[in-house]
Each structure stands twice: as structure tokens, then as C-alpha cells.
Backbone as CSV, one residue per row, in Angstrom:
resi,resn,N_x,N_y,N_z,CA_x,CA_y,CA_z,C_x,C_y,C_z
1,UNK,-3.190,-32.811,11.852,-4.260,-32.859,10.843,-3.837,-32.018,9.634
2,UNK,-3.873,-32.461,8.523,-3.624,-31.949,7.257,-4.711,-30.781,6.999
3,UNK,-4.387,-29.929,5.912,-5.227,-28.921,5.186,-6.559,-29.790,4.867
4,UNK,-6.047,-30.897,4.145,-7.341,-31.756,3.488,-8.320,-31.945,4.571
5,UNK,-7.657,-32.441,5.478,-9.033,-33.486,6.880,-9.420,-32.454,7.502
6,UNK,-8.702,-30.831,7.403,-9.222,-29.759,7.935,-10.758,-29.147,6.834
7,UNK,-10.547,-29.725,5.873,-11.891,-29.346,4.767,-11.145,-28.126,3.694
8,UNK,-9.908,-27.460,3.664,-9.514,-27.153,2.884,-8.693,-27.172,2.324
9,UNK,-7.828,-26.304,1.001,-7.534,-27.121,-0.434,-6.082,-26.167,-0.047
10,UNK,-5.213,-27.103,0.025,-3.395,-26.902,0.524,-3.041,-26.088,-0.582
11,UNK,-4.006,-26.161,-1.948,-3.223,-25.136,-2.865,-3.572,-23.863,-2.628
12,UNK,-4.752,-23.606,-2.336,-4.956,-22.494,-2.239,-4.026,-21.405,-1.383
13,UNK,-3.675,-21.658,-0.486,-2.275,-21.228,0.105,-0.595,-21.497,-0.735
14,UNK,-0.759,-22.163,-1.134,0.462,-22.127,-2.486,0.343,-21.403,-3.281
15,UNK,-0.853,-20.744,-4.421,-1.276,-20.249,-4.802,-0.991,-18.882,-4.374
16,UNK,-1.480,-18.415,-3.546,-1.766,-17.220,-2.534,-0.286,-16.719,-2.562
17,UNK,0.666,-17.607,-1.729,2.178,-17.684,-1.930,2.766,-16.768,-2.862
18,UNK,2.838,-17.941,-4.012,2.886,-17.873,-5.448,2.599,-16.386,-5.612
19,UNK,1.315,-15.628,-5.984,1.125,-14.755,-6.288,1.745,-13.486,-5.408
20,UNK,1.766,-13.811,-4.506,2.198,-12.573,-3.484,3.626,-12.372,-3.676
21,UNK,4.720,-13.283,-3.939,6.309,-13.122,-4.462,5.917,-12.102,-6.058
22,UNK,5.085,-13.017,-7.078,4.873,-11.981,-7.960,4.336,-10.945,-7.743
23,UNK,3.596,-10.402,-6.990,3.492,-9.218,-6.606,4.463,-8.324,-6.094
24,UNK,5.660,-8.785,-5.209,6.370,-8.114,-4.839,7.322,-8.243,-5.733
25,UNK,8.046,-9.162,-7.106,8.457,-8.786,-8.015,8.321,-7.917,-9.005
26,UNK,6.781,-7.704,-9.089,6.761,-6.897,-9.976,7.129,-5.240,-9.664
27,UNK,6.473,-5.334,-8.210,6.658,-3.861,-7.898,8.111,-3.398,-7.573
28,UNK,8.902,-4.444,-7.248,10.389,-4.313,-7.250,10.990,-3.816,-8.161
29,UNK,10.334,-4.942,-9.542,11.329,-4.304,-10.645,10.662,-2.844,-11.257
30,UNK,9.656,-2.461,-10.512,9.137,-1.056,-11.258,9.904,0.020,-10.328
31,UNK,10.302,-0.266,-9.567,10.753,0.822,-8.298,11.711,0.983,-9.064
32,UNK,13.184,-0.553,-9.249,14.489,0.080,-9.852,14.311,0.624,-10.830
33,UNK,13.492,0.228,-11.874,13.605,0.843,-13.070,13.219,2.752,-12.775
34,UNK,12.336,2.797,-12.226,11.669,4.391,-11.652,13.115,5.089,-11.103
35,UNK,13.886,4.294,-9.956,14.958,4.838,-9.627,16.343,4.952,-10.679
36,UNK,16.401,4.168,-10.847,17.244,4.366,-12.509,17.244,5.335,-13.236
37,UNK,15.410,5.458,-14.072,15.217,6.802,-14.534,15.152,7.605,-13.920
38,UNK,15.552,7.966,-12.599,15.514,8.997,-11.685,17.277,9.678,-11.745
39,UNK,18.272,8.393,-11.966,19.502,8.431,-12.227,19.945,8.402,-10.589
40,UNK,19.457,7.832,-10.151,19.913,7.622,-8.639,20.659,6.585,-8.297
41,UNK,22.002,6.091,-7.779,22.468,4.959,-7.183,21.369,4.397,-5.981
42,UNK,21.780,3.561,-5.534,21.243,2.808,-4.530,21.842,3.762,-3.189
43,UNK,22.746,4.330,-2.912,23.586,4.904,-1.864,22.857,6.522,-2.410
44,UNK,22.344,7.143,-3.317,21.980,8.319,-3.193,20.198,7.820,-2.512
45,UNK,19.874,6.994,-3.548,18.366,6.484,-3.157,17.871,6.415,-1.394
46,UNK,18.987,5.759,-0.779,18.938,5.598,0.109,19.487,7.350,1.510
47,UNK,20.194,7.950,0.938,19.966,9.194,1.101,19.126,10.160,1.588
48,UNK,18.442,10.176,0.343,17.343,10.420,-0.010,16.243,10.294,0.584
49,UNK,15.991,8.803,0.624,14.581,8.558,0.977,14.429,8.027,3.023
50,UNK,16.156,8.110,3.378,16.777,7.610,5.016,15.977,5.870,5.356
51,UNK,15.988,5.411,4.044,16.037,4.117,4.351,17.171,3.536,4.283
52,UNK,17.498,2.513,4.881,18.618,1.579,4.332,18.675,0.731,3.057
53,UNK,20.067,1.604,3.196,20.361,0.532,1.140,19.948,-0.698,1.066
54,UNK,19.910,-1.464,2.739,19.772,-3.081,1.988,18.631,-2.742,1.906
55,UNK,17.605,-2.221,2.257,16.106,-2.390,2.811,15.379,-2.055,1.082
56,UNK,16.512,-1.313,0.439,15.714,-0.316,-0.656,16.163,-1.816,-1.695
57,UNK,17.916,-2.155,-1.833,18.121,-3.445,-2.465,17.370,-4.428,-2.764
58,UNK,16.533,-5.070,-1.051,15.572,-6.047,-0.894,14.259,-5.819,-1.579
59,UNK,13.829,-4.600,-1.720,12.295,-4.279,-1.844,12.635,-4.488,-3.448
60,UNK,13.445,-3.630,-3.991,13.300,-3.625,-5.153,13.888,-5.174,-6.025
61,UNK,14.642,-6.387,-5.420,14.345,-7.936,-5.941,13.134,-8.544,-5.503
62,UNK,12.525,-7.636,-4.235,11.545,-8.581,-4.290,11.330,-9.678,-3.281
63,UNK,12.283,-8.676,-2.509,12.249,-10.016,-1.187,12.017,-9.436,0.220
64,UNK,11.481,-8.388,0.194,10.715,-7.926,0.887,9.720,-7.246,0.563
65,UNK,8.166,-6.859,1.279,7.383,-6.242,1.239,7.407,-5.121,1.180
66,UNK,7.260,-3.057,1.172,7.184,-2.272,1.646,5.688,-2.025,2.529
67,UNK,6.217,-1.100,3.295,5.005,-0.602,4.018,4.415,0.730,3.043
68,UNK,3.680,1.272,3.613,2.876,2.565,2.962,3.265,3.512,3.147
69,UNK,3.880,3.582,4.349,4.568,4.471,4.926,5.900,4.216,3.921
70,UNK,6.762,3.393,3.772,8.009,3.262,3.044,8.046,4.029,1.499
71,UNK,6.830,3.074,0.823,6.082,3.653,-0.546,6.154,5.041,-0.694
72,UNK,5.307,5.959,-0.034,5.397,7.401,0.141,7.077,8.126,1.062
73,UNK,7.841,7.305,0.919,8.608,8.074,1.686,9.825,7.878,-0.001
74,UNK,9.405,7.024,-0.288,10.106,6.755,-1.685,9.826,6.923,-2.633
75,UNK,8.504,8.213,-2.808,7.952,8.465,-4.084,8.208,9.880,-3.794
76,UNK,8.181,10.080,-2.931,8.683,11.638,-2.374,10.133,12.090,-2.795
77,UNK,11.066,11.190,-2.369,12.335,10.897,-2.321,12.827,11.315,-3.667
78,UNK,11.703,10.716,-4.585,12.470,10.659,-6.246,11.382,11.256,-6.437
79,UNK,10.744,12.319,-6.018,9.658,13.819,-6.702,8.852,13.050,-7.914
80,UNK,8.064,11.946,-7.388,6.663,11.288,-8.603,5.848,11.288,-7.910
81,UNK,5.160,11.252,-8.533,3.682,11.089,-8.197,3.260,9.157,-7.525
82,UNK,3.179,9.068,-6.499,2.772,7.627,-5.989,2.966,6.431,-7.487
83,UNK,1.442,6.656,-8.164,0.908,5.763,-9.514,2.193,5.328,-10.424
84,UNK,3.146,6.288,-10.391,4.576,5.804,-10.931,5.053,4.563,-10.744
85,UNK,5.173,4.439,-9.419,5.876,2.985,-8.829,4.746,1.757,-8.791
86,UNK,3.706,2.020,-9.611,2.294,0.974,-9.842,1.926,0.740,-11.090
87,UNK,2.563,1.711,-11.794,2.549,1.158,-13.461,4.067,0.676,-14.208
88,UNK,3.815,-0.263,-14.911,5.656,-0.094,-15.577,5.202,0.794,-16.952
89,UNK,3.819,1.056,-17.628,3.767,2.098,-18.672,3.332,2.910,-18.522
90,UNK,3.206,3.626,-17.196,2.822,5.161,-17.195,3.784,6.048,-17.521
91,UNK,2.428,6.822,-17.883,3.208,7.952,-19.036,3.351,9.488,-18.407
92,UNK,4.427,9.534,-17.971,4.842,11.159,-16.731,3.764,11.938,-17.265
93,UNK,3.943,12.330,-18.650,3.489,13.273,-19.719,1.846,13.439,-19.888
94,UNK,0.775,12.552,-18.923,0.057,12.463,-19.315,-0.796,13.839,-18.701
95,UNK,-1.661,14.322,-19.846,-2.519,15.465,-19.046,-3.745,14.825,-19.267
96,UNK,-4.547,13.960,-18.997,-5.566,13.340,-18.938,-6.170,14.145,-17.722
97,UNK,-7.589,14.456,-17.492,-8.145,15.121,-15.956,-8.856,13.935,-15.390
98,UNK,-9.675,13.026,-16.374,-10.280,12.447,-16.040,-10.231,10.415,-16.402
99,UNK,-10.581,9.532,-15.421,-9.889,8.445,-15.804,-10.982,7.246,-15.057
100,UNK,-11.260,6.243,-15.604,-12.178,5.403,-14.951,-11.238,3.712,-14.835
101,UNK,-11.698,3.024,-13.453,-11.183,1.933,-13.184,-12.611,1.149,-13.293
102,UNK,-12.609,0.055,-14.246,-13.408,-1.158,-13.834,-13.138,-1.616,-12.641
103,UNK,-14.756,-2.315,-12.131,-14.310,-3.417,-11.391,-13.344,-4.337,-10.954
104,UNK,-12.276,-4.524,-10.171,-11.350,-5.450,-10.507,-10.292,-5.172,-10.918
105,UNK,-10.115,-3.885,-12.462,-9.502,-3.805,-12.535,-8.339,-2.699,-12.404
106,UNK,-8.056,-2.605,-10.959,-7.108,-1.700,-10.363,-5.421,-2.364,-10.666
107,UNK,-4.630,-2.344,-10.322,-3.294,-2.423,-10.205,-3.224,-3.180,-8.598
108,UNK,-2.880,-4.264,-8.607,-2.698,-4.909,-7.351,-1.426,-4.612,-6.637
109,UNK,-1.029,-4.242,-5.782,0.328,-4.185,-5.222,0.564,-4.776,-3.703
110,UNK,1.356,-5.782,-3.472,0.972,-5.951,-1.916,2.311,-5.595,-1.400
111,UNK,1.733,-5.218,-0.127,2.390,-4.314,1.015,2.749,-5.545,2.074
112,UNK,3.399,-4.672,3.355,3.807,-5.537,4.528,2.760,-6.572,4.876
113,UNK,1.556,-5.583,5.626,0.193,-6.303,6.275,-0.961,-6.132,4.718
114,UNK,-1.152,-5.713,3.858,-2.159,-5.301,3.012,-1.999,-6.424,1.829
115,UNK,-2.960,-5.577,0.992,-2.997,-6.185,-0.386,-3.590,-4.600,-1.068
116,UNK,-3.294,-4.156,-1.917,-3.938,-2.846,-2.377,-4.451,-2.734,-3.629
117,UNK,-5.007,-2.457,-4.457,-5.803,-2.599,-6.038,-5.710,-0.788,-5.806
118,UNK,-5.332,-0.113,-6.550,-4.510,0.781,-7.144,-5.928,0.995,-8.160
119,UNK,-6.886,2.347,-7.684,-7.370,2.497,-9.154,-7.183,4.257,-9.309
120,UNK,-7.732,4.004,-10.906,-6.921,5.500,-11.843,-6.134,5.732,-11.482
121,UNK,-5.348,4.822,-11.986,-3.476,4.630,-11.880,-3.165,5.687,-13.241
122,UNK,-4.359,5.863,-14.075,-3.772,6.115,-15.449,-3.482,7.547,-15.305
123,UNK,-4.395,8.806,-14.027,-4.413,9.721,-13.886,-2.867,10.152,-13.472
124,UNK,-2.077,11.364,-13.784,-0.779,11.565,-13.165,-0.889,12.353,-12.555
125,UNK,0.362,12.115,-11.364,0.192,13.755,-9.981,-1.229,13.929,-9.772
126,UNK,-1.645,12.737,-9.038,-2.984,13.134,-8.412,-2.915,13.517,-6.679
127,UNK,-4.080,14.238,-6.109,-3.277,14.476,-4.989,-4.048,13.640,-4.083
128,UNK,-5.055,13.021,-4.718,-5.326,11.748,-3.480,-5.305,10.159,-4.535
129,UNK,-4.758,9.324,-3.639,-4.355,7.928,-4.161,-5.686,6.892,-3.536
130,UNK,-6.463,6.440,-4.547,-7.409,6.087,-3.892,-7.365,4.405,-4.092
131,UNK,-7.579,3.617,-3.252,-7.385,2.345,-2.896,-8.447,1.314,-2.479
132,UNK,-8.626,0.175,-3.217,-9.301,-0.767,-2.503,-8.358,-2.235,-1.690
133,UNK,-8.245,-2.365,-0.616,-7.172,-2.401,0.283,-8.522,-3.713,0.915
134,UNK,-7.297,-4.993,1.042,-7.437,-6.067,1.735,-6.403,-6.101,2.922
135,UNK,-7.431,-6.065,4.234,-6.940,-6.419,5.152,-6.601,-7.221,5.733
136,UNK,-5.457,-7.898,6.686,-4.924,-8.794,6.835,-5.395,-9.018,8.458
137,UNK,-5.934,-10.477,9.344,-5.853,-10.027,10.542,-4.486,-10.722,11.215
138,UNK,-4.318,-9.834,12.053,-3.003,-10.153,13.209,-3.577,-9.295,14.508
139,UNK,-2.617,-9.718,15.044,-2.695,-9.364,16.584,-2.687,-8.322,16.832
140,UNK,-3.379,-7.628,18.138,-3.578,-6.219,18.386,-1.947,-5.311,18.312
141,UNK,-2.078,-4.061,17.583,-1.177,-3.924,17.280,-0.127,-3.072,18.802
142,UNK,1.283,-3.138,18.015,2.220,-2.845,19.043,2.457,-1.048,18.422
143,UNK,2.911,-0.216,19.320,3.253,0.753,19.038,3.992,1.004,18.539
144,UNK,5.089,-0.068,17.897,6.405,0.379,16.770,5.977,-0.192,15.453
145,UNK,4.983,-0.670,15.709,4.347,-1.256,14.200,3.398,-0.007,13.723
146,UNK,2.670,0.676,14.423,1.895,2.101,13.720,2.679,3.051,12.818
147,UNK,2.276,3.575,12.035,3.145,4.344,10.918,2.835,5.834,11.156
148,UNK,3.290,6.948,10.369,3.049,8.106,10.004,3.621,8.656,9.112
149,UNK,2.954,9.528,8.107,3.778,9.889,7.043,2.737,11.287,6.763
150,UNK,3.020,11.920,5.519,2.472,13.350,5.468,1.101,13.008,4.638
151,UNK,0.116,14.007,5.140,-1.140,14.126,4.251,-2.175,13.181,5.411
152,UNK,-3.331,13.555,4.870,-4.309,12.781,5.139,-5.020,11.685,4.642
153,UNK,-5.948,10.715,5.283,-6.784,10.008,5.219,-8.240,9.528,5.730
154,UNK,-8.512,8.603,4.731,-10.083,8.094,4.855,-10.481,6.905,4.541
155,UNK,-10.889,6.287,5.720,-11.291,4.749,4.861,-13.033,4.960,4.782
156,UNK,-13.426,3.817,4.135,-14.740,2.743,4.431,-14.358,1.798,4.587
157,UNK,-15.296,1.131,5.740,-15.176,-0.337,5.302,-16.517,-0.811,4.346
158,UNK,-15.649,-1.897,3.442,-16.677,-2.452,2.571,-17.218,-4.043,3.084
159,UNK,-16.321,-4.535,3.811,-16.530,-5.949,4.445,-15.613,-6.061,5.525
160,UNK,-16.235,-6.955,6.579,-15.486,-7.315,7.686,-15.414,-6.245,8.505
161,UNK,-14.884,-6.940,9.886,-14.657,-5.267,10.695,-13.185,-4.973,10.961
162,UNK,-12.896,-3.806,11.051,-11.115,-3.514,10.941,-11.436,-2.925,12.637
163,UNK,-9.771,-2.876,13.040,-9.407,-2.318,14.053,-8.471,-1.077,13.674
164,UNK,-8.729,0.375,14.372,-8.295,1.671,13.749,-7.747,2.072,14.894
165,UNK,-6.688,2.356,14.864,-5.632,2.602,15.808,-5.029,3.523,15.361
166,UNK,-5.171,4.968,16.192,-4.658,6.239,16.174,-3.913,7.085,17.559
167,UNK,-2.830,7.295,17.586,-1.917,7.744,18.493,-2.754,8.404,18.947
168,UNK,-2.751,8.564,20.887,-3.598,9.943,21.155,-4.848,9.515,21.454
169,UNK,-5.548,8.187,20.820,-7.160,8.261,20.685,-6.965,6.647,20.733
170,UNK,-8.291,6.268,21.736,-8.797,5.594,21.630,-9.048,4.202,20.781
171,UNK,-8.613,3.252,20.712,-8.748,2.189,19.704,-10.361,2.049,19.112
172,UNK,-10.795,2.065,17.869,-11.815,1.961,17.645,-12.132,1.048,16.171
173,UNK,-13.399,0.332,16.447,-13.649,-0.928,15.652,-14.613,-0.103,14.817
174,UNK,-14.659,-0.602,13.225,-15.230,-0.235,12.640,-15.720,-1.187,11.335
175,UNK,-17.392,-1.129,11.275,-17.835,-2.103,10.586,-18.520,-1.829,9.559
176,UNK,-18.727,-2.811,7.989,-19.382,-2.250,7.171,-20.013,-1.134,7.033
177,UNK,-20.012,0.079,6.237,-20.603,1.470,6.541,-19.843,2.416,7.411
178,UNK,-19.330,2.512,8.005,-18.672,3.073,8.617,-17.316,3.646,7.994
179,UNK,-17.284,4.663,8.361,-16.023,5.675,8.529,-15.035,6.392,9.057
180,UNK,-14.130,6.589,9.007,-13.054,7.556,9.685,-11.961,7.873,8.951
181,UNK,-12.046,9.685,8.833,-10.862,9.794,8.471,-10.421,10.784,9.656
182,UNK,-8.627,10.416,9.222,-7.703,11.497,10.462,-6.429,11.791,9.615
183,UNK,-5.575,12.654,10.321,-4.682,12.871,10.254,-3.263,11.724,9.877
184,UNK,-2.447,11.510,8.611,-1.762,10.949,8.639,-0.502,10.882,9.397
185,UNK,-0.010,12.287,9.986,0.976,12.591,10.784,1.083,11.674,11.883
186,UNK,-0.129,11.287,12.646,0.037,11.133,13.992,-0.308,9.626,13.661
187,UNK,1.189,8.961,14.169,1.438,7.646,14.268,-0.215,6.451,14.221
188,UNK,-0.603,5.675,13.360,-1.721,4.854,12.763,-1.474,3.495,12.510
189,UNK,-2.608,2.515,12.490,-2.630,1.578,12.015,-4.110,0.943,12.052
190,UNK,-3.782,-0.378,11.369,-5.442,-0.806,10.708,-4.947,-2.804,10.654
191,UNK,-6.207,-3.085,11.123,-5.892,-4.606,11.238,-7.323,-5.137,11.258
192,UNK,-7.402,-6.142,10.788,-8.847,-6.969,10.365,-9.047,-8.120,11.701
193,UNK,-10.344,-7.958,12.501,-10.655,-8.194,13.544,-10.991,-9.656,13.319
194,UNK,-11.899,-9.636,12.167,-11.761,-11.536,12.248,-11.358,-12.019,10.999
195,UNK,-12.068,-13.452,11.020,-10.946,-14.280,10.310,-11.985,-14.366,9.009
196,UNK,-12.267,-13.436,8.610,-13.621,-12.769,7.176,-12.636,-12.463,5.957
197,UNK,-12.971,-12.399,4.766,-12.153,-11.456,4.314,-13.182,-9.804,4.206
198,UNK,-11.807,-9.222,4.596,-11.913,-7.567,5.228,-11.643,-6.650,4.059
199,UNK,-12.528,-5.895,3.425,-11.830,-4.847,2.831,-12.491,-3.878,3.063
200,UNK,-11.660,-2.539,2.281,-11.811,-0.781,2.627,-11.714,-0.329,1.746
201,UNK,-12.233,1.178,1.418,-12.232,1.798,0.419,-11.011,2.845,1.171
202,UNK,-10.126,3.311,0.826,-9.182,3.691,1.511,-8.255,5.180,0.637
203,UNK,-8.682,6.139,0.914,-8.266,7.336,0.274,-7.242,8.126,0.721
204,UNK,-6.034,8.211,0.267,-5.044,9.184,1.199,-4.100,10.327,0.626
205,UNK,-4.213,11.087,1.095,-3.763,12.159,0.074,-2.027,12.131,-0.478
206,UNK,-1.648,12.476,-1.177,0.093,12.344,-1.547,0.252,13.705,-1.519
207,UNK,0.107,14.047,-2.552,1.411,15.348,-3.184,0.708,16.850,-2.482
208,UNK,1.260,17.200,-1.819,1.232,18.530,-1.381,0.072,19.612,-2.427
209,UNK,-1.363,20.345,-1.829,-1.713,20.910,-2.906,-1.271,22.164,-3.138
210,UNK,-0.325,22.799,-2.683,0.568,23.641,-3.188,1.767,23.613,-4.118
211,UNK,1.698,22.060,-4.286,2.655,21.480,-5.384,2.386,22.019,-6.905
């Protein structure tokens, strides 16, 4: 049975496609350029950040996704602030304190399992990165797929119900209204329980506040 005799529209998944390669082009070509002005080879980059060169190569044409965990291990790597690798005109220099995102209009970036809208991107060296984050559903997750990286976090959910998976604890479902934040250290993950679209308000801290 076709998309059509199923009742929906075959482009819309072309589409979807479509946009998601440009998404990961764009953020590709903002990474090399960031690493460039960083004056880093691909073999120091990779150094650096203990990913593999192809892995850092791929992300930055665009032919692979990063994870969140990857993102922060590569904004660290080259000492910026996250919002760097989400704007191609942010301005290092900026001392702005205060910064407002319309509706909508955040900075889209998509990840492995996510989709993320990036708002007050315009703020620099902030120490929490705050996110409105589309969840993807897949299968209950495996233990080499959970992440960890430094700092903390916090979601809401704003729609749909997610599955919150924290090393140590208990699997727990969480629905519109609802909250949890934990520890980023200890191995995590997040997956959208049905077939809704799922999103979160999703807050996580970056830069060290002793920085």
C-alpha cells in the first residue's frame, strides 16, 4: 500500500528529508568554519575533542548527525560558548546581558535522535543553553545509546509523553506538565513514547560557573 491509499502525502516525508540534510549542512559548515577560526587541523580537532577525524570530517559535510553529547564535547574542545556552532554571525564580542527569542524563532539544529530550536542564541557564554527540542520515537533504549557529558539538566514536557532514562534509576514516563531535572554526568537518555508529535522545554547547563 502506497503513502497515498495509506491517507498520507509522500511529500511530506521528502520534504522532512530535504530539510533535515539542510540542517545538517548548515551546522556542518558552521562547525568548520568555527574550527578554522579556532586554527585547528582536523587531526588537532580530533585530539582535542577524542573523537574520530572521520566522525568530526563527516559531521562537519554534513553527512552525519551529532549527538549532544558530541556538540558539547566539541564546543569545549575549541573553548566557545555552545551558541557559536548555531550561529554563522555571532558575534564572540558581544556583551549584551539580556536577549529575547520569538516564537518560532529559535535556530533549528538537528541532532542524531532530536530536532532542537536554539533560543537566545544572540546571548554569548551563557551558562545554561536553553532548548525547545522535538522528540523522536524509537525503541526502548539500549545502554550504549545513553549519553553523559558535564553540567546539568531540566526538561518540561510541552506535548506528548517522553521516556527518561537515567543510569542508576528507574525508567520513568513523563507527560505534559511534568518535570525532571538530574545530573548530566550519569549516563541519560530521552525518547518519545508515541507516535504524537513530542516536544520539551529542555535546559542544560554548558560552561562551568567558575569560568
Amino acid at each position: 500500500m502506497t503513502d497515498t491509499e495509506k491517507g498520507g502525502d509522500p511529500l511530506i516525508g521528502e520534504d522532512w528529508e530535504a530539510e533535515r540534510q539542510q540542517l545538517r549542512s548548515e551546522l556542518g559548515t558552521r562547525m568548520k568554519s568555527v574550527r578554522q577560526a579556532c586554527g585547528f587541523t582536523l587531526e588537532v580537532a580530533a585530539q582535542r575533542t577524542g573523537l574520530a577525524l572521520s566522525t568530526i570530517h563527516k559531521i562537519e559535510n554534513g553527512r552525519v548527525s551529532p549527538s549532544y553529547e558530541n556538540l558539547v564535547r566539541i564546543a569545549r574542545a575549541y573553548d566557545i560558548g555552545m551558541e557559536r556552532l548555531f550561529s554563522a554571525d555571532h558575534d564572540a564580542h558581544q556583551t549584551t546581558r539580556l536577549t529575547v527569542t520569538r516564537a518560532g524563532q529559535g535556530r533549528k539544529v538537528r541532532s542524531k535522535n532530536f530536532e532542537y530550536e536554539v533560543l537566545c542564541n544572540a546571548l554569548a557564554e551563557k551558562k545554561i543553553i536553553p532548548l525547545v527540542t522535538k522528540v523522536e520515537q524509537r525503541p526502548p533504549l539500549k545502554r550504549e545509546e545513553l549519553e553523559s557529558h558535564d553540567g546539568e539538566e531540566t526538561l518540561y514536557v510541552l506535548s506528548g509523553r517522553v521516556e527518561l532514562t537515567v543510569e542508576h534509576y528507574e525508567t520513568v514516563i513523563l507527560e505534559p506538565g511534568d518535570c525532571a531535572y538530574f545530573d548530566s554526568t550519569i549516563k541519560h537518555g530521552l525518547r518519545a513514547v508515541d507516535d504524537t508529535e513530542t516536544k520539551v522545554f529542555w535546559a542544560c547547563t554548558y560552561i562551568d560557573v567558575d569560568k
